[in-house]
C-alpha positions in Angstrom: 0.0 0.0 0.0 1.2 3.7 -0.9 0.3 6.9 0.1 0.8 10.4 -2.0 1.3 13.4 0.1 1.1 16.9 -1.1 3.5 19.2 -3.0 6.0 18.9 -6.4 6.5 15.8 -7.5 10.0 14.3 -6.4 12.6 14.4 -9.3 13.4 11.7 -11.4 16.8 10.2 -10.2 19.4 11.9 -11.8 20.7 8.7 -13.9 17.1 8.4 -15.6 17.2 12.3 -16.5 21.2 12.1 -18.1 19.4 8.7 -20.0 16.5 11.1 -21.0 18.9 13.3 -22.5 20.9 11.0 -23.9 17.6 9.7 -25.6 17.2 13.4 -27.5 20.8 13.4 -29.2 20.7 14.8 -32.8 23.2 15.3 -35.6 24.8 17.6 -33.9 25.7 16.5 -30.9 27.3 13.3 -32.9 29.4 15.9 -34.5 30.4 17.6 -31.3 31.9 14.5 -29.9 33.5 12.9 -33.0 35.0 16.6 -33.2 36.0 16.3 -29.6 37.0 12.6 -29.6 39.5 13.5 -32.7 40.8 16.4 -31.2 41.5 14.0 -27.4 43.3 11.5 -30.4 45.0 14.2 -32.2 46.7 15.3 -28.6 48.1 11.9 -27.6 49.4 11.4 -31.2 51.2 14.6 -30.4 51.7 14.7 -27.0 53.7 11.0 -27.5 56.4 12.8 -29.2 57.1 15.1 -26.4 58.7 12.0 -24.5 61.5 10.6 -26.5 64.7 10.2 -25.5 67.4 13.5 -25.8 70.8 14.0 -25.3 72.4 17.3 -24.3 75.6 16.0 -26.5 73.4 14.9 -29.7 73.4 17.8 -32.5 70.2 19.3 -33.3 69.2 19.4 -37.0 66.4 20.9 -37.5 64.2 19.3 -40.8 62.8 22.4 -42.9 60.7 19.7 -45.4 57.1 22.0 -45.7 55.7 18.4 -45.5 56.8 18.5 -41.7 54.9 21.3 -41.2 51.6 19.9 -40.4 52.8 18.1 -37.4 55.4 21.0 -36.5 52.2 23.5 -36.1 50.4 20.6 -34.0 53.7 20.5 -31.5 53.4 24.1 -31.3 49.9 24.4 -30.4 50.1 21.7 -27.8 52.4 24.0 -26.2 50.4 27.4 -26.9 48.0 25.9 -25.0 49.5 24.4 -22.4 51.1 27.3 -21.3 47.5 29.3 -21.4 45.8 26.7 -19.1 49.3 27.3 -16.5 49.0 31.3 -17.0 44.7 31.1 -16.2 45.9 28.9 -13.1 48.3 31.6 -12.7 46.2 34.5 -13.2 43.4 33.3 -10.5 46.1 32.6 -7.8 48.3 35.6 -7.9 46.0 38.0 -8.8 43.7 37.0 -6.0 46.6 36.8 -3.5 47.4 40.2 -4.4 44.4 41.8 -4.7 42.7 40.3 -1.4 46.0 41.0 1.2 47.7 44.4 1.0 50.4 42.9 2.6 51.6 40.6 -0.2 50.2 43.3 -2.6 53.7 45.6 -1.7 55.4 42.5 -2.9 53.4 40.6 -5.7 52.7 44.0 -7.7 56.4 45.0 -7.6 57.5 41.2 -8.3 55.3 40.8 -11.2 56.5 44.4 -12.7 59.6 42.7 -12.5 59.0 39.2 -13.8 57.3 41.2 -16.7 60.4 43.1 -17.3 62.7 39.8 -17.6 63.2 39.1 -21.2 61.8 35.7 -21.9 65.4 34.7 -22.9 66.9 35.5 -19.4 64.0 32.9 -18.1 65.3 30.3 -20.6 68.3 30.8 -19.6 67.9 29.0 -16.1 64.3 27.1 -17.3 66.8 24.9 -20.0 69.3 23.8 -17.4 66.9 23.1 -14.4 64.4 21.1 -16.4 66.7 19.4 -18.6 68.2 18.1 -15.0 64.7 16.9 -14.0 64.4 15.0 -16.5 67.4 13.7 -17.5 67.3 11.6 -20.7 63.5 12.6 -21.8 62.7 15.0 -24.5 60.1 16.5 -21.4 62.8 18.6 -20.2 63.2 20.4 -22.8 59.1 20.3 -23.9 58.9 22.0 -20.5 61.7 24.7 -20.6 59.6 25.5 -23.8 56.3 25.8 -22.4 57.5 28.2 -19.4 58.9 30.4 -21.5 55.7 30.8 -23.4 54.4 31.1 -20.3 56.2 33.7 -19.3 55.0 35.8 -22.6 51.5 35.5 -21.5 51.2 35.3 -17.9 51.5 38.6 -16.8 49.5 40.4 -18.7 46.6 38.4 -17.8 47.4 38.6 -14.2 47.9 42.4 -14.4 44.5 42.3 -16.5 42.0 40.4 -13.7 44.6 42.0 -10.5 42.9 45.0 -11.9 39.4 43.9 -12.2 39.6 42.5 -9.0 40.4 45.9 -7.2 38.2 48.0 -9.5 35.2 46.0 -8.5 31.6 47.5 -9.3 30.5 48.9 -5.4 26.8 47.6 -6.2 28.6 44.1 -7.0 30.4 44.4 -3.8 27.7 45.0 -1.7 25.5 42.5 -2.9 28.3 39.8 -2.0 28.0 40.9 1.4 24.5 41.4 1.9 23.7 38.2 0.7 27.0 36.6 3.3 28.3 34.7 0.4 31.0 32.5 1.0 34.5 33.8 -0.4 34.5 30.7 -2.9 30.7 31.9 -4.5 32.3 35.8 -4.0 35.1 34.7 -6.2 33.0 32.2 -8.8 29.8 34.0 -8.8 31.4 37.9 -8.9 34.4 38.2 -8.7 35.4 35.9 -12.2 32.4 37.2 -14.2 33.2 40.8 -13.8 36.3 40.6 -15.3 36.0 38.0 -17.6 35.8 40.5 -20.6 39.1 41.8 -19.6 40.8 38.4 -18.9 39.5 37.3 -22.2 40.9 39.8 -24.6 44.0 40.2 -22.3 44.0 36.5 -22.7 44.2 36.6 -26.7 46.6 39.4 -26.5 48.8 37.1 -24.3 48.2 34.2 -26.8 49.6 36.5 -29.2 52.7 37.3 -26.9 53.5 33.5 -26.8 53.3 33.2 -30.9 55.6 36.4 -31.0 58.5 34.7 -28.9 57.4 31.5 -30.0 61.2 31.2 -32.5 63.4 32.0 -29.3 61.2 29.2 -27.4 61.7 26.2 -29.7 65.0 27.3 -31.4 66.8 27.6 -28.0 70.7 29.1 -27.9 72.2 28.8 -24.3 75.5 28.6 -23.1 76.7 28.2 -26.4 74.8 25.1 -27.2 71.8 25.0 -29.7 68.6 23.6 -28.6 65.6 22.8 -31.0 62.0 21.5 -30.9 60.1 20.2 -33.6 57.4 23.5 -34.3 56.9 26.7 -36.4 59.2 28.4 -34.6 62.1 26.3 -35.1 61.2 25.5 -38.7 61.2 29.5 -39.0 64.2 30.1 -37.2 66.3 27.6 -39.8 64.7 29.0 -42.4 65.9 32.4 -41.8 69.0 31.2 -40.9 69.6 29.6 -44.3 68.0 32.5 -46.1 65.6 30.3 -47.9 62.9 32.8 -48.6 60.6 30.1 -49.8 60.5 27.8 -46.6 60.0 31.5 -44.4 57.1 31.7 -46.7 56.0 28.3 -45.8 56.1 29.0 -41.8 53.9 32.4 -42.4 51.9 30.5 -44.6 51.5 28.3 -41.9 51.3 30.4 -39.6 48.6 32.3 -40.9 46.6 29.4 -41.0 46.9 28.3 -37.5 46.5 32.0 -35.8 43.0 32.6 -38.3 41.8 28.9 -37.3 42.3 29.0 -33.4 40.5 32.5 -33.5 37.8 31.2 -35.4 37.5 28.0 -33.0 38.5 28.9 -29.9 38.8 33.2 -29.2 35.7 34.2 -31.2 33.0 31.6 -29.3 35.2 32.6 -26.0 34.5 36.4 -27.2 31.2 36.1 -27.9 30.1 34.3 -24.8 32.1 36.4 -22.5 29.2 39.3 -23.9 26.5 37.6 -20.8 29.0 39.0 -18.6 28.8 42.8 -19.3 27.4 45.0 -16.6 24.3 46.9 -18.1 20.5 47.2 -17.4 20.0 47.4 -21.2 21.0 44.9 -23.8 22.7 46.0 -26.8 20.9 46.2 -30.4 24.0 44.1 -31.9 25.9 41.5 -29.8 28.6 39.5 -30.4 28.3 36.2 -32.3 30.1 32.9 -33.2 29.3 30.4 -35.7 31.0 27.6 -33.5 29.2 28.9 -30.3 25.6 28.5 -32.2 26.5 24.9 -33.2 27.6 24.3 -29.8 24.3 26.2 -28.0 22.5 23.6 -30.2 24.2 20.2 -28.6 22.6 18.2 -25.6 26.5 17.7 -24.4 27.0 21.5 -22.4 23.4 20.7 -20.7 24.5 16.9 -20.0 28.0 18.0 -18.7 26.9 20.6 -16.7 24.3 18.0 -15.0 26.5 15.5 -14.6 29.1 17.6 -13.4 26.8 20.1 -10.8 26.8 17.3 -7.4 30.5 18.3 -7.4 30.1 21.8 -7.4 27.9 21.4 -4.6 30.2 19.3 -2.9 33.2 22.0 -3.7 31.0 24.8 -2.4 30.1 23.0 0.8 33.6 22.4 1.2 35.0 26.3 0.7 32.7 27.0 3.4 36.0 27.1 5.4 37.3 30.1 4.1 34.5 31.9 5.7 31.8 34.2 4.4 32.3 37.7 3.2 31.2 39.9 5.8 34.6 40.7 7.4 34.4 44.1 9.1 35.5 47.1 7.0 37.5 48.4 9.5 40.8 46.9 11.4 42.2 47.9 14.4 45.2 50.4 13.7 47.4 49.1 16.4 47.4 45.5 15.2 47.7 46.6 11.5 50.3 48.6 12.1 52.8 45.5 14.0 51.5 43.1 11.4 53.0 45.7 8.9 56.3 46.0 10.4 56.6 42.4 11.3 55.9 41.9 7.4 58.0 44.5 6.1 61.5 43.3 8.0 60.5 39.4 6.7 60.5 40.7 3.4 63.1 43.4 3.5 65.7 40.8 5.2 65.4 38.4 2.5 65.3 40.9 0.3 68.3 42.4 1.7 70.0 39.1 1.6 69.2 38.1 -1.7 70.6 41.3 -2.9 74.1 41.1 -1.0 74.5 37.8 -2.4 73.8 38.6 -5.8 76.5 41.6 -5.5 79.2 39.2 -4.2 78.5 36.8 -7.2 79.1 39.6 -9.9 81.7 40.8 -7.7 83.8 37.8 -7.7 83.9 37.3 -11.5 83.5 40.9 -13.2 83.4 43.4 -10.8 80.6 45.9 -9.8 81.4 47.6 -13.2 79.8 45.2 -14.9 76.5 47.2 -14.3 77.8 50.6 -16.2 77.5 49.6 -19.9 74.0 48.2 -19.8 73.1 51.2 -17.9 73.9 53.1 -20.3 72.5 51.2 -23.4 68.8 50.9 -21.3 68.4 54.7 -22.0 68.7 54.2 -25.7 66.1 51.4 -25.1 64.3 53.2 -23.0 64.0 56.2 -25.3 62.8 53.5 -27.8 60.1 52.6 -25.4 58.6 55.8 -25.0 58.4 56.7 -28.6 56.5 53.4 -29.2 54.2 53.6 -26.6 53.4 57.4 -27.3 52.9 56.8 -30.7 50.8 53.2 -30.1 48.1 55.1 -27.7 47.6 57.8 -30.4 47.2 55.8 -33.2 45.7 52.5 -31.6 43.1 53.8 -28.9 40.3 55.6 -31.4 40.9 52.6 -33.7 40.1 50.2 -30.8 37.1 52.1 -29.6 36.3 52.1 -32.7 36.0 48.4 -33.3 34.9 47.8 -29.7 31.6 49.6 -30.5 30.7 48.0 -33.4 30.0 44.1 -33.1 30.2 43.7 -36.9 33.7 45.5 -36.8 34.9 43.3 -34.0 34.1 40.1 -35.9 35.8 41.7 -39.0 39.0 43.3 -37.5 39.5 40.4 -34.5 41.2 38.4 -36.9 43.3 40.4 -39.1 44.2 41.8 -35.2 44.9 38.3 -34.2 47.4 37.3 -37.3 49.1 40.8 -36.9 49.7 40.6 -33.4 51.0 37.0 -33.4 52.9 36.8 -36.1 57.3 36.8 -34.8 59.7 39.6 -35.5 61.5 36.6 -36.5 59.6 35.7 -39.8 59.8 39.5 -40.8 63.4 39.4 -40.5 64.4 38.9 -44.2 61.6 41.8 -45.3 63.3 44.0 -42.2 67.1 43.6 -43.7 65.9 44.2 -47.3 64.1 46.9 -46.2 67.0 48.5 -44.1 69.4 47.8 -46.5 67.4 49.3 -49.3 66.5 52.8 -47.4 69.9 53.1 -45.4 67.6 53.1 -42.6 69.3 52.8 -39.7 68.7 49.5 -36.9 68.7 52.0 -34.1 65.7 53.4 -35.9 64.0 50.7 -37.1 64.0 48.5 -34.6 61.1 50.6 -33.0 59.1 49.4 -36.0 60.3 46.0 -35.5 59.5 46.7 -31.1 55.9 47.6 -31.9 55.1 44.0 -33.7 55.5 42.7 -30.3 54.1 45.3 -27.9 51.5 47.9 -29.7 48.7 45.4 -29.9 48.4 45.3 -25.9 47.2 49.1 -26.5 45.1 48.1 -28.8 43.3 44.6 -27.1 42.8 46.5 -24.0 41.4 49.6 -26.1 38.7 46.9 -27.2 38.0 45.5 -24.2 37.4 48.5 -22.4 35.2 49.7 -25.1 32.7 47.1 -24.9 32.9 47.0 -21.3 31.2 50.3 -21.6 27.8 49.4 -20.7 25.3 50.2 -23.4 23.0 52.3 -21.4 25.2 54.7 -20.9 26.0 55.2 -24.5 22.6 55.4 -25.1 21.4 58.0 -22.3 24.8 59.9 -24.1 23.0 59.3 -27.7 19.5 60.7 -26.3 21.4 63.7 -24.6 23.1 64.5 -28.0 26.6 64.4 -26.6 28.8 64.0 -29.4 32.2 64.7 -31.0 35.2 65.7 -28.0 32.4 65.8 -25.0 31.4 62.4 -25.9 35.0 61.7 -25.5 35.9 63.5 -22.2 32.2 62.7 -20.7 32.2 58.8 -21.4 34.6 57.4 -23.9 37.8 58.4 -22.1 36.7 57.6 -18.8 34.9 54.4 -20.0 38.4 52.6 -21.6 41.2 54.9 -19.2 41.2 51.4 -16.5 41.9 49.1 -19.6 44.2 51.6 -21.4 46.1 51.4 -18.3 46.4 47.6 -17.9 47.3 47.8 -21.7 50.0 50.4 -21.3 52.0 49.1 -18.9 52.1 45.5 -20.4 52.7 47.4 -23.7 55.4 49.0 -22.1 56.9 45.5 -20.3 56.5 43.9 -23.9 58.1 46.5 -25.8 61.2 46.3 -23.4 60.8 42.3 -23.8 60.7 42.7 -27.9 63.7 44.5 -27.6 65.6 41.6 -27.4 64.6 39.9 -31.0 64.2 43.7 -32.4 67.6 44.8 -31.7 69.7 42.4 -33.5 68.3 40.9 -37.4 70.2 38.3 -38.7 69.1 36.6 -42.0 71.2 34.2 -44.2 74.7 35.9 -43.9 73.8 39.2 -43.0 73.5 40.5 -38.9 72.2 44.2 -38.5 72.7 45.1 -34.6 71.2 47.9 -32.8 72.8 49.9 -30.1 70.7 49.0 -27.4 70.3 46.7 -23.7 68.1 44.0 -25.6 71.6 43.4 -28.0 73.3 43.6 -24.9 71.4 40.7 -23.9 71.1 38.7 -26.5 74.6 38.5 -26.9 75.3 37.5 -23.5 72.8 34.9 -23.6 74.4 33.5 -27.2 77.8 33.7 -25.0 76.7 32.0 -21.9 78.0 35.0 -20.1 75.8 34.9 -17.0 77.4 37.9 -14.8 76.4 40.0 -18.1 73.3 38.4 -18.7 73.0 38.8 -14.9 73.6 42.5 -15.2 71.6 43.3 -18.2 68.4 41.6 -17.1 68.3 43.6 -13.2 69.3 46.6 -15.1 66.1 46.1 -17.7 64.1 45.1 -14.6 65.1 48.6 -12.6 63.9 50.9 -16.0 60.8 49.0 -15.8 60.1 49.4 -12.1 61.0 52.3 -12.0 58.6 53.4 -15.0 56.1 51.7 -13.3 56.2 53.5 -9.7 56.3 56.8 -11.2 54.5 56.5 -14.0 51.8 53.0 -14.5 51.1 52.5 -10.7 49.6 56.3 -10.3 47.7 55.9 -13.3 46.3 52.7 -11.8 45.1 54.4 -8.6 43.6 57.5 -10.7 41.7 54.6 -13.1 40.8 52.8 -9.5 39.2 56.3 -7.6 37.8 58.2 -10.3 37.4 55.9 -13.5 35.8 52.6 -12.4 32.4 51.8 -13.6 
């Protein structure tokens, strides 16, 4: 005997709804998962070849046959996106760290200005030899040495991006954390992420960019006087140039075109156009970003049936974040007790600090001499001069153009990616066009190497000029429509103010990637011909060729104090002005 008692019926368990579901599959949600199940084979063909065996004594021929170049852009993917997933990981934990404890901010702000200012081939230098000694024997070392130095193209940007989103968040978001007691876990998911997830997106392509830019010096590998070489575009490139076989170069850009227009279509325009749910307005836009791939995938049974599937653990991972507490802490702290904690803090990290220093000094002292620090001292002003120029011209020309394109969905899906090819595409390839075209003119290297700077830096102007243009919520630009403000008072009244907190986020990694593209910009080598600029990225790229570590030493601190120090007076105020006055 049963009895029915009042109320909504009790759900159907979930194994009979996932088999319900499964029932309704169409046509296109077979093709999502043979698309998904070939691209889960495709990465373990790859991915085997990133575990042979590899000698440090073997020499390292590099096979230019454009029939290898199928598999060399695969390899070189893989490790595109590896390193992505590490910088997101990346992103989340030092960002947050940073943002959420003013404590570690006086040290992880000033770290990552530094980190940012250390040419990807003074963390090779150091990323080769450790890894190769993990894993001695294994083609991995080297796989990984690879992938951090990507990384280290795209992390920071993307870490300077969502730091900032973090700290410039909306008051009414804020407050409905807090009034609501979420936990800190659902104020991070639920608020904290979506908010900037516009930034970290574009920031995100624009450091996916970055990693294609230095993607030659990360697979064609010179350290300590030995040549190291992976199997990818940028090594393919790299030989090619080296041999001064115009044809092959034109291969690798071929290529290279190919896979920078075919992950944007696949991957950054549905990432673009679904990051639009996030933007903060009460109105929704006549036009709105769109994605061929996203519609196909809106129409599969698979995000529904994942999401189910997966939604008992989120449960479980909420319950268990619970012990990181709510977020109601008190907006006030006692002064007393802030004030030890801040000393106690301060001589921790000053000693070791301190330390680090004094040891550092004895290390150059013992082989070169303090001196060693006077010649790249004085080759970072010609650089830094350099700098300025590029990033003075970059905001004039780039920010209307990005504004521009952020307003306009149909010029976004137009312009994304012509943007995309031209901001990925290596100094390196251009390299035989550059010494043609020097040599042609009688243009000088010390000149032109700001043209050949701005491949690798400009486009972090422009990205964030985007971003912050369609962050602008729509009905503001509407109420400014209605009101008739046009022409230079639309500017000063909305536009300006609107992008000025992504401009700022793009400046300064435009500024820490123009000092970073120094190093490929300053010296142009193709077939028999070298072109060398005066300037502290030759400095260092010499050095590193050399194996000369006290200069390499030298050259990176001294690259690291111009950009610190342009950072502190300059980036770092404009951060707290966009933070007070310019948040939305």
């Amino acid at each position: 005997m049963s009895f029915k008692t009042g109320g909504a019926p009790p759900r159907a368990p979930l194994s009979s709804r996932l088999g319900g579901r499964l029932s309704r599959m169409s046509w296109v949600d077979v093709v999502v998962a043979a698309a998904v199940l070939v691209l889960l084979y495709l990465v373990l063909r790859v991915g085997q070849g990133t575990t042979v065996r590899f000698s440090t004594d073997q020499s390292v021929v590099v096979d230019t046959d454009p029939a290898r170049l199928p598999y060399d852009a695969a390899r070189s993917l893989l490790r595109m996106f590896v390193a992505l997933a590490a910088s997101v990981v990346f992103t989340f934990g030092y960002a947050y760290a940073a943002a959420k404890s003013r404590r570690l901010e006086r040290i992880l702000i000033p770290a990552l200005d530094i980190l940012q200012s250390v040419p990807v081939l003074g963390f090779l230098t150091v990323a080769v030899t450790g890894f190769i000694a993990l894993f001695p024997g294994s083609l991995l070392g080297l796989e990984c040495a690879s992938i951090f130095a990507i990384f280290t193209s795209q992390a920071w940007n993307m870490t300077f991006a969502f730091y900032h989103s973090l700290t410039s968040l909306p008051r009414e978001l804020d407050e409905l954390s807090r009034s609501f007691r979420f936990t800190k876990w659902m104020r991070f998911w639920k608020v904290e992420v979506p908010a900037g997830t516009i930034g970290l997106v574009w920031n995100g392509m624009m450091s996916f960019g970055g990693g294609w830019f230095f993607l030659v010096a990360s697979e064609a590998i010179s350290v300590n006087n030995k040549d190291y070489a992976l199997p990818g575009v940028g090594s393919y490139a790299g030989a090619a140039v080296a041999d001064g076989d115009l044809g092959k170069v034109g291969w690798a850009v071929l290529t290279m075109a190919v896979m920078v227009i075919g992950v944007n279509f696949l991957f950054w325009r549905p990432l673009t156009a679904w990051a639009e749910r996030f933007k903060n307005e009460q109105s929704e836009a006549h036009e709105v970003q769109r994605s061929v791939v996203l519609d196909f995938l809106r129409r599969s049974n698979w995000p529904r049936l994942i999401g189910a599937s997966l939604r008992p653990v989120g449960r479980a991972l909420g319950r268990a974040a619970r012990v990181f507490g709510t977020d109601d802490r008190p907006l006030t702290v006692d002064p007393t007790r802030r004030r030890t904690g801040d000393l106690a803090f301060g001589v921790v990290a000053g000693g070791l600090i301190a330390w680090g220093l004094v040891d550092l000094g004895r290390y150059l002292d013992d082989r070169t001499g303090l001196g060693v620090f006077g010649e790249p001292l004085l080759l970072g002003l010609v650089t830094f001069a350099r700098v300025v120029v590029l990033v003075a011209v970059a905001t004039v020309v780039w920010v209307p153009i990005g504004v521009r394109i952020g307003f306009s969905p149909r010029l976004t899906r137009i312009a994304q990616p012509i943007v995309q090819v031209l901001a990925s595409f290596p100094a390196n390839f251009l390299f035989p066009l550059a010494v043609w075209f020097f040599l042609k003119t009688g243009l000088s290297i010390d000149v032109g190497g700001i043209l050949l700077m701005a491949l690798g830096a400009q486009w972090y102007i422009l990205f964030n000029a985007i971003a912050g243009a369609m962050a602008i919520p729509t009905d503001l630009r509407e109420a400014m429509d209605d009101l008739g403000v046009t022409g230079r008072q639309r500017w000063r009244r909305l536009i300006l103010p609107g992008v000025f907190p992504s401009y700022v986020t793009g400046g300064i990694t435009a500024s820490g990637g123009a000092w970073n593209a120094s190093i490929v910009s300053e010296v142009v080598t193709f077939g028999g011909t070298t072109l060398t600029a005066t300037g502290l990225g030759a400095y260092i790229a010499e050095a590193t060729a050399d194996g000369d570590f006290p200069r390499l030493i030298a050259g990176v601190a001294v690259m690291s104090l111009y950009v610190v120090g342009l950072n502190r007076l300059l980036w770092r105020r404009l951060y707290r002005l966009a933070d007070t006055r310019y948040a939305l």
